[in-house]
C-alpha positions in Angstrom: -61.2 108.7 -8.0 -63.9 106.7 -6.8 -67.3 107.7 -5.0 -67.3 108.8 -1.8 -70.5 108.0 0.4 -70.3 108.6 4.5 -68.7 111.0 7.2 -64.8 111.4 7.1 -63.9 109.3 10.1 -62.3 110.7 13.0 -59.5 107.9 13.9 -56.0 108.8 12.2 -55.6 105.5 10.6 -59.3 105.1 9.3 -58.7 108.2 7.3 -55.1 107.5 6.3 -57.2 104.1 5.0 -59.7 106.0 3.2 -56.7 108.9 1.5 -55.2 105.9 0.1 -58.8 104.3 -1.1 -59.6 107.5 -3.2 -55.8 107.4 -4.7 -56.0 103.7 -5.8 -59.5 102.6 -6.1 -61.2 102.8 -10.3 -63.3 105.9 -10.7 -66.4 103.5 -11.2 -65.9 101.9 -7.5 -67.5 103.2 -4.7 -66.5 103.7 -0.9 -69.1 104.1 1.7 -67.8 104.6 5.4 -68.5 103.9 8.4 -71.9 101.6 7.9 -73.6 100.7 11.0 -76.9 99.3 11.6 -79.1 97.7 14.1 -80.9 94.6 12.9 -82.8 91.4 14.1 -81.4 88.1 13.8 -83.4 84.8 14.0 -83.9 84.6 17.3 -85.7 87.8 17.1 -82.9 89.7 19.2 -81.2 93.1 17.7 -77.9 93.0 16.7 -75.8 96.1 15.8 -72.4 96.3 14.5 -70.6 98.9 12.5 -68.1 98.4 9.5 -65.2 100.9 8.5 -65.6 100.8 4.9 -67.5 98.5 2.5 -66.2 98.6 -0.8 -68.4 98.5 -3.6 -66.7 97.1 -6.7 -68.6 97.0 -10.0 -67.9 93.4 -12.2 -66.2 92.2 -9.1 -68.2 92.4 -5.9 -68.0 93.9 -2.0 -65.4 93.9 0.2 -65.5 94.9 3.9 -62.6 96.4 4.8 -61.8 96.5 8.7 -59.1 99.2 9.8 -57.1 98.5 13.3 -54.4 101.1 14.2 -52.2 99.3 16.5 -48.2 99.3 15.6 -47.5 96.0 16.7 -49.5 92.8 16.8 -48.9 89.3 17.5 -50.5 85.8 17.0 -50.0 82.7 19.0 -49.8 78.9 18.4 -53.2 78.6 19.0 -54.6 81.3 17.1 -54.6 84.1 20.0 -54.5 87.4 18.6 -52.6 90.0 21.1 -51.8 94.0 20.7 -48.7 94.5 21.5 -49.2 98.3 23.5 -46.3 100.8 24.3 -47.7 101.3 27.8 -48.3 104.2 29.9 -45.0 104.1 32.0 -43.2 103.3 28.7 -43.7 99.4 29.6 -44.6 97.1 26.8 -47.1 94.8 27.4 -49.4 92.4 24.9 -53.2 92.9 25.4 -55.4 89.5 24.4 -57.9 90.7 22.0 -61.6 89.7 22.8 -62.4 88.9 19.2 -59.5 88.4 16.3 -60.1 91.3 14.2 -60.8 88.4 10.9 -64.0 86.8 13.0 -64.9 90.2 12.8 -64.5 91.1 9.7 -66.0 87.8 8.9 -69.0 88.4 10.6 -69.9 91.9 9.2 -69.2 90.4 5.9 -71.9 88.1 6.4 -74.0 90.2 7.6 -74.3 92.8 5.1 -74.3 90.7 2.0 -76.8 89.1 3.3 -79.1 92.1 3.7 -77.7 93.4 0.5 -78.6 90.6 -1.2 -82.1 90.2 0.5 -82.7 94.2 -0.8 -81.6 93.2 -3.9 -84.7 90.8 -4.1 -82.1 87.5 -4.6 -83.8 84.5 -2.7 -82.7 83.5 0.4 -81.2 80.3 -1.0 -79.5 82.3 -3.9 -76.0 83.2 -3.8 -74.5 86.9 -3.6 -74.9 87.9 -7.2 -70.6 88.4 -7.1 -67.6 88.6 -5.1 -67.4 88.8 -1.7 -64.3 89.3 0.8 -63.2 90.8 4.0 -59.5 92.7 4.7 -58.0 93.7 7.9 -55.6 96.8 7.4 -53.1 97.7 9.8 -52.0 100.6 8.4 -49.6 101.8 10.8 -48.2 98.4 11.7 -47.5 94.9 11.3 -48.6 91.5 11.9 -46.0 88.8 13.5 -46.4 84.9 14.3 -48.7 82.1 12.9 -50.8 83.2 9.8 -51.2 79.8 8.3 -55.1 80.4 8.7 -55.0 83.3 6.7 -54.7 84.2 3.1 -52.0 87.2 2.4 -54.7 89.1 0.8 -57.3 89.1 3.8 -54.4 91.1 5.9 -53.4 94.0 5.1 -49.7 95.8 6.6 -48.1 99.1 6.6 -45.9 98.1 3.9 -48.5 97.1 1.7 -50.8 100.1 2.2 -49.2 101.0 -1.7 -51.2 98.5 -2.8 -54.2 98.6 -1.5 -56.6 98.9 -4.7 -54.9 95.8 -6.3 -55.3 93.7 -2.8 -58.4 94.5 -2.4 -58.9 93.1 -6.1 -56.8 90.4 -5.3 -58.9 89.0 -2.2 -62.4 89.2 -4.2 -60.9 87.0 -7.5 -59.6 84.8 -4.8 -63.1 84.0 -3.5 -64.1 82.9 -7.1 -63.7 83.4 -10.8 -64.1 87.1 -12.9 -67.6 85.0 -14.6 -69.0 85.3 -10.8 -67.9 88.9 -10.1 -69.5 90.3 -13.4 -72.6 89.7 -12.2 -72.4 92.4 -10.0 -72.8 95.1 -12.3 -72.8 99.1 -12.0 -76.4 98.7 -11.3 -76.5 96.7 -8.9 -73.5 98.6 -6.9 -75.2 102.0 -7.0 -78.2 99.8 -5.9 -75.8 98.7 -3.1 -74.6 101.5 -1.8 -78.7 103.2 -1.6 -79.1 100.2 0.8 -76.1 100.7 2.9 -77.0 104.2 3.5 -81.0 103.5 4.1 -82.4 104.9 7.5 -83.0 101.4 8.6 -79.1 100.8 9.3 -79.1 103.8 11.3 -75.9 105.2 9.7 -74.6 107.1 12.6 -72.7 110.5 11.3 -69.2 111.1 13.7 -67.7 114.1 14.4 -65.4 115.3 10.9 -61.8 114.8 11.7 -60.2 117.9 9.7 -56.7 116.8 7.6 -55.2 119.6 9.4 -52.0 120.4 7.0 -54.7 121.1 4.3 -56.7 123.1 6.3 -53.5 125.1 7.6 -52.6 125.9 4.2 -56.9 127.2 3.6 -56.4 128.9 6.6 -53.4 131.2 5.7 -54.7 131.8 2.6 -57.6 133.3 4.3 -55.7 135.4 6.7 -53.5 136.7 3.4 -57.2 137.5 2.4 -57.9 139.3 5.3 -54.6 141.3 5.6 -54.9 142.3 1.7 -58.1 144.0 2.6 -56.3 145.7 5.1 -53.4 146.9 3.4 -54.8 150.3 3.2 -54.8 150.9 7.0 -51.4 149.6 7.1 -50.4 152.6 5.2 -51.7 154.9 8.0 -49.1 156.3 10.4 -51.4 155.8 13.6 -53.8 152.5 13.3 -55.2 150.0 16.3 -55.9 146.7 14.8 -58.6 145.4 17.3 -59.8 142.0 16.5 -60.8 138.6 18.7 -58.6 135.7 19.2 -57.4 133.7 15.6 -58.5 137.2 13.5 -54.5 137.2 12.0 -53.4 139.7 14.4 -50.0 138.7 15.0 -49.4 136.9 11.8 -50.7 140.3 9.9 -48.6 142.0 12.5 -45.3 139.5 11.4 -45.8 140.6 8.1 -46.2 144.0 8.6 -42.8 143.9 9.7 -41.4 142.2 7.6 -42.2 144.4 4.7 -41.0 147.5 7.0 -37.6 145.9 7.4 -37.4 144.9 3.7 -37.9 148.7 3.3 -34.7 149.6 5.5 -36.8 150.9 8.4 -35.4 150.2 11.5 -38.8 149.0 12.8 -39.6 146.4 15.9 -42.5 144.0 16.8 -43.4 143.7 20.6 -45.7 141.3 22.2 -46.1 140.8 26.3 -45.8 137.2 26.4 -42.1 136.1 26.4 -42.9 132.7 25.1 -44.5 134.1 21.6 -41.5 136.2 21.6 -39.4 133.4 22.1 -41.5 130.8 18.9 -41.7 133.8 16.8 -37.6 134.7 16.5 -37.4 130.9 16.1 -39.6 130.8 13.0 -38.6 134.3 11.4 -34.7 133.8 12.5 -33.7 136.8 9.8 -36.2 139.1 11.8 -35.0 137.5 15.5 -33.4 140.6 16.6 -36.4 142.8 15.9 -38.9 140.3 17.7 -38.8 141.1 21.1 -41.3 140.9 24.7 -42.5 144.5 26.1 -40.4 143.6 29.8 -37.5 142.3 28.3 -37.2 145.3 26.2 -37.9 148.1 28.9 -35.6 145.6 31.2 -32.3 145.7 28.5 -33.3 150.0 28.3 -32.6 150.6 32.2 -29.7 150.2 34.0 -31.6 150.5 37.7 -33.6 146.8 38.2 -34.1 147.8 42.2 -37.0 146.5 43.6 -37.8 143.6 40.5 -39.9 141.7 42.8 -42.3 144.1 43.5 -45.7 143.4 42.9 -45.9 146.5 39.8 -42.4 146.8 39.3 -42.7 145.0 35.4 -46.2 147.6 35.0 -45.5 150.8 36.4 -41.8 151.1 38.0 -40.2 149.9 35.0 -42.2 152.3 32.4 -41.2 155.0 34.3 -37.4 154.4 34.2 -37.8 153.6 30.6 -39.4 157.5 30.7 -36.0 158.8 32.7 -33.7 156.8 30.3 -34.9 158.6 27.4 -33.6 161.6 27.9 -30.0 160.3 27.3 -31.3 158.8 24.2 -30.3 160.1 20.5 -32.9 159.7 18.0 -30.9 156.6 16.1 -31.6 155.0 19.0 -35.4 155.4 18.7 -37.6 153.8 15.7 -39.2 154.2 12.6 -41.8 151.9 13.3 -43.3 149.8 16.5 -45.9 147.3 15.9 -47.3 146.2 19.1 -49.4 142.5 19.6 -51.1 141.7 22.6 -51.7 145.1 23.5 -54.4 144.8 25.8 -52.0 143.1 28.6 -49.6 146.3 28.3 -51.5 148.8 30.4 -51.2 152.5 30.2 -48.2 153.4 31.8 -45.8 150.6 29.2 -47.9 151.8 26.3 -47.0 155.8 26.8 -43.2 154.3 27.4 -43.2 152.7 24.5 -44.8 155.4 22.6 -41.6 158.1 23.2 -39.7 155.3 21.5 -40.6 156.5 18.1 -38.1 158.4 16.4 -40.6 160.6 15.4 -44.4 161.5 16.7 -45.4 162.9 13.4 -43.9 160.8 10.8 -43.1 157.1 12.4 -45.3 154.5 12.2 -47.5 152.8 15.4 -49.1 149.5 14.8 -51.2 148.4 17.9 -53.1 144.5 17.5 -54.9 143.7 20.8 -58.0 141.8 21.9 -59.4 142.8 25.5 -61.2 139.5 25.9 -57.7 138.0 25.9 -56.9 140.8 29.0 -55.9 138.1 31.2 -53.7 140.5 33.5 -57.0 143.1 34.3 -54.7 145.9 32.4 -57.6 147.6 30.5 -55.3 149.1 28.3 -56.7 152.1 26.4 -56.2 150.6 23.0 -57.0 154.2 21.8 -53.4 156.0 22.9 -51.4 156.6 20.1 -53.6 155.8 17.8 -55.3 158.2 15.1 -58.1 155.4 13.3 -59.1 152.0 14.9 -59.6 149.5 12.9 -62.2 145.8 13.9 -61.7 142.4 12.4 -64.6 140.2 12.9 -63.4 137.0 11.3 -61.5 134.1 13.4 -59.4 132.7 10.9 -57.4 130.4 13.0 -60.1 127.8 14.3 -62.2 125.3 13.0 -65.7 126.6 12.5 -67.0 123.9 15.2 -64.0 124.8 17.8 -65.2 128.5 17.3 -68.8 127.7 17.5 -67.9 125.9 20.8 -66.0 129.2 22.1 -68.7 131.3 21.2 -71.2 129.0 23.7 -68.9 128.5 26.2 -67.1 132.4 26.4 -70.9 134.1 25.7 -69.3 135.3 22.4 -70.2 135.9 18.7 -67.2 135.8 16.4 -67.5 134.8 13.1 -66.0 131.6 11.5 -63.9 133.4 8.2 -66.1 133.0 5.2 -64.5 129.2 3.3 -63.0 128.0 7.0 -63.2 123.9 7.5 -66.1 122.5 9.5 -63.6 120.4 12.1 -65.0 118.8 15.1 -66.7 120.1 18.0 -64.4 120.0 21.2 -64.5 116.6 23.2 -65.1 116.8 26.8 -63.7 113.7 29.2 -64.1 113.6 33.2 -61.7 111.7 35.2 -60.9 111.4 38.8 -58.0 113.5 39.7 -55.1 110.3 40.0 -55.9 109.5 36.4 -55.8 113.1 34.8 -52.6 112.8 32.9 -53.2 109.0 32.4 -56.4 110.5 30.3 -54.0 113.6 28.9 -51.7 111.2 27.4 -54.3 108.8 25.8 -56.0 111.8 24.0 -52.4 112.6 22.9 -51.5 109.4 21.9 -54.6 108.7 20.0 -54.6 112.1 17.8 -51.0 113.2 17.9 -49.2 109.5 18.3 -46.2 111.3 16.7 -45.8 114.4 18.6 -46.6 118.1 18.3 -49.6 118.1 20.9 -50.0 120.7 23.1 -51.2 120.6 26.9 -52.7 123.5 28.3 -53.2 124.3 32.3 -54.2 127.0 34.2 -51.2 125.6 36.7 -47.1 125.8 36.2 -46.1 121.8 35.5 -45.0 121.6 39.1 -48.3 121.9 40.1 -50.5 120.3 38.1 -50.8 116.6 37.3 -48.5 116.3 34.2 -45.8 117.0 36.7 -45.6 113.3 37.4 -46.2 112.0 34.1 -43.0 113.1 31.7 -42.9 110.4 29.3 -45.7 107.8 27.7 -46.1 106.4 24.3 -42.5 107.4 23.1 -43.6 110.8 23.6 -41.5 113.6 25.7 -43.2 116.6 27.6 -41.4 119.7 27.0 -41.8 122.9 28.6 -39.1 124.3 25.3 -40.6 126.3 23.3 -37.9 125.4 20.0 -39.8 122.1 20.4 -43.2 123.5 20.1 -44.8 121.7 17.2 -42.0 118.8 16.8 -42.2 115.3 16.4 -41.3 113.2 19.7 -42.5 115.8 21.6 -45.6 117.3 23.8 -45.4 120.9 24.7 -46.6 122.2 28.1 -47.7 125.3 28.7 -49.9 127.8 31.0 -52.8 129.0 29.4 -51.4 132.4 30.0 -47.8 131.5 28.3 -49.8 130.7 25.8 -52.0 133.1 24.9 -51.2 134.1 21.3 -49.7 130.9 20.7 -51.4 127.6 18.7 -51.3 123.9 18.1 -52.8 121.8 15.8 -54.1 119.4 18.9 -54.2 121.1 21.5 -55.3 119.0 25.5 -56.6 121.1 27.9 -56.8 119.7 31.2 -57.9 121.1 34.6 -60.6 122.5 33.0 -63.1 123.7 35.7 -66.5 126.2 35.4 -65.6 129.9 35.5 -65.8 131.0 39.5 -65.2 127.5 40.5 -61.2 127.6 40.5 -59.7 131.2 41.2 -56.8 130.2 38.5 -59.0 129.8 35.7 -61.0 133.2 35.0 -63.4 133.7 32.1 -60.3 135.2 30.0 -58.0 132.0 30.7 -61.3 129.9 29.3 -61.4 131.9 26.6 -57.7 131.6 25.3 -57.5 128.0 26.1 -60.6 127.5 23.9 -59.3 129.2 21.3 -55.6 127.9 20.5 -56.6 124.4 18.2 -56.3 125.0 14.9 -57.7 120.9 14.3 -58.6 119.6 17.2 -59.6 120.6 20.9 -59.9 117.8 24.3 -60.8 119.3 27.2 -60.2 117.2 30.6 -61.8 118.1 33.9 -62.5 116.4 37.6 -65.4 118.4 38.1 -68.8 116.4 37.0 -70.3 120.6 36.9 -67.9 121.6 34.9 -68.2 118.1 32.6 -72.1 118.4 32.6 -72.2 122.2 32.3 -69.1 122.0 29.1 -71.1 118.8 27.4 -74.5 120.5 27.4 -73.5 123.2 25.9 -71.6 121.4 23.2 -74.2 119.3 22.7 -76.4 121.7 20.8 -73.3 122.5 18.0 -74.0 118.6 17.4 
């Protein structure tokens, strides 16, 4: 594998570029991304300009390589170079680029091997001591009409990303024989690459763009970590599991019960939101039937529904017939075990209900998992009823440590990032006039999550909020079906409060507003919006406040 000097970029294609450059490239070669600088030219003006990678090749020579991630692109007659875009309305249209991505390429090329070489103490009259060449990748797409101009290995396509190392090979022995490249020894690369990376190019670090499947996989490992250390409590017949958002709760909770069923207990897990209820029997179908929401379970119990659109029918009418109905109840139709998530949205009066479901008070087993900064219904549950020992995680082991470190400055908190948890990205935070909202939503979900599985988060039902108009963009469907959570083709909408307990890779959240300034977004909604992105978190709001009050804060995580 070669060396790796630079930030991990945060565009897609850049880093699928750079995956493939540590696969292919000689152990003796070395990558350094992202070079920028900020230089005078002979007029005496300042020029900057930025690179993706410049690839440092010993006994061959540099390359530059340039990476544009555009799916379809087209060159004219005369030499016009046009993007081919999807459109927001699902129109395609071509956009004439302002420079052909090969001047630029060209340009930097020049550029740097001309400081390079002018570091490297070479006169100004002496040649580049090796190889030097420029590549355009399109990694994602391909390149149609007149390429007489251009040699096959300056431009690189999707299907050639296999072959990357050996075209970037390829293009440097084209610009001159394997006597020329030698020059450029090992020395004189390492030398190279200390002059790419000196302070006076101004290397700008950008925010890390996680590879989120790899981090998923870190990050249940750690939760498995963190439910191992529990297993003791889990062993007690009376435990609260008290913990903030992305501590494990329900997946340790998903677990529990799955070892209690594997055990022949007749056991069932009960959460408040129907939607997790509704994701969670889709992913654990052989547990489905014992996955169910607190309402729809009192609701199934009681024959009497009068008065079900009552303001506290669901909280304390419905409990109460639950109570009545029990007394007709034979003890195999009671459990063994009840493991309860989101218990701090139950309130007392569903939580003593639920309690006389256990088959028996001494011996059955009681599992409560709740979070009261996630008490986005004002219950204020006593998370201590029916429970003999409480139990605290302090670990979130579901978010990036940046996208925790944001929630902590924006929701006044102090959760812990699990020991081992990526770095990520801090949140990004856009303002946009109210008409162009979901223009905006769909750009920052087109430009992370071009293939689906985006989430976007409101404190409004679709109808209301500005996604209602905006169904479709960039081959992309909104959904408000949870069996489509996650899936390619597809962007989920929720509420923030359908969601809570719920999580996305990419998650947008827009209508964002300052807490007090918009009576549907309370410090609670805030908080479980913030913390639903496993990778990556965009927050959209209208409000210049809200933007300047989100950005300074972030701003110190930088």
């Amino acid at each position: 594998m070669p060396r790796v000097i630079g930030p991990v970029p945060s565009d897609r294609w850049e880093r699928e570029v750079r995956r493939q450059l540590l696969k292919q490239l000689p152990d003796k070669w070395i990558v350094v991304c992202n070079v920028s600088w900020a230089l005078k030219n002979e007029m005496g003006s300042v020029r900057d300009g930025q690179a993706d990678f410049v690839i440092l090749a010993p006994e061959l020579g540099l390359a530059v390589v340039e990476v544009k991630g555009s799916k379809s692109v087209r060159v004219d007659a005369e030499g016009k170079w046009y993007r081919i875009a999807g459109g927001y309305n699902g129109k395609s249209s071509e956009i004439l680029l302002k420079e052909p991505p090969p001047e630029q390429a060209t340009r930097n090329l020049h550029t740097l091997t001309k400081v390079v070489k002018e570091e490297l103490s070479f006169g100004e009259n002496a040649p580049f001591p090796g190889l030097h060449a420029w590549l355009v990748v399109y990694p994602n797409g391909e390149v149609e009409g007149k390429l007489d101009t251009y040699d096959q290995s300056t431009i690189v396509t999707k299907k050639r990303m296999h072959q990357l190392g050996s075209v970037i090979s390829g293009a440097l022995l084209a610009k001159g024989g394997e006597a020329t490249g030698k020059k450029f020894s090992q020395e004189l690369a390492d030398r190279a690459a200390e002059i790419l990376t000196n302070q006076r190019f101004r290397v700008v670090a950008v925010d890390t763009e996680l590879d989120t499947y790899e981090d998923e996989k870190d990050i249940d490992e750690l939760t498995r970590q963190q439910f191992a250390a529990l297993r003791g409590a889990f062993e007690l017949p009376r435990v609260a599991i008290i913990g903030p958002a992305g501590s494990g709760k329900t997946l340790l909770a998903i677990w529990k019960l799955s070892a209690l069923l594997e055990e022949g207990q007749k056991a069932i897990f009960v959460c408040f939101n129907k939607a997790l209820a509704e994701s969670l029997r889709i992913k654990h179908p052989s547990m489905a039937n014992a996955i169910v929401s607190i309402d729809s379970l009192f609701w199934r119990i009681v024959d009497d529904h009068a008065g079900s659109s009552e303001k506290d029918f669901y909280s304390k009418v419905l409990p109460e017939r639950v109570l009545d109905a029990l007394y007709s109840f034979k003890d195999d139709d009671k459990y063994d075990a009840i493991i309860i998530d989101e218990g701090q949205d139950f309130g007392d009066d569903r939580i003593v209900a639920l309690y006389h479901l256990l088959e028996d008070s001494d011996n059955s087993q009681w599992l409560y998992f709740a979070d009261s900064k996630q008490d986005l219904y004002g219950q204020g549950t006593n998370e201590t009823l029916g429970a003999e020992v409480t139990f605290r995680l302090y670990h979130n082991c579901r978010n990036t440590e940046r996208v925790n470190a944001a929630t902590n400055k924006v929701c006044s908190g102090e959760v812990k990032s699990m020991p081992g948890m990526p770095s990520g990205e801090i949140p990004h935070v856009s303002i946009c006039k109210a008409d162009f909202m979901a223009q905006k939503a769909w750009s920052l979900v087109n430009e992370l999550s071009s293939e689906g599985g985006a989430v976007i988060l409101s404190p409004f039902k679709l109808e209301n909020s500005c996604m209602n108009g905006s169904k479709k963009a960039y081959g992309l469907e909104l959904t408000e079906d949870i069996s489509k959570l996650g899936q390619p083709g597809f962007v989920f909408y929720s509420t923030i409060k359908s969601f809570k307990g719920l999580e996305a890779r990419h998650v947008v959240f827009v209508h964002a507003d300052k807490p007090g300034m918009n009576p549907a977004l309370a410090d609670e909604d805030l908080y479980v919006a913030f913390t639903r992105a496993t990778a990556r978190l965009d927050v959209v709001t209208t409000n210049r406040e809200a933007e300047s009050w989100l950005s300074g804060l972030l701003m110190t995580l930088a």
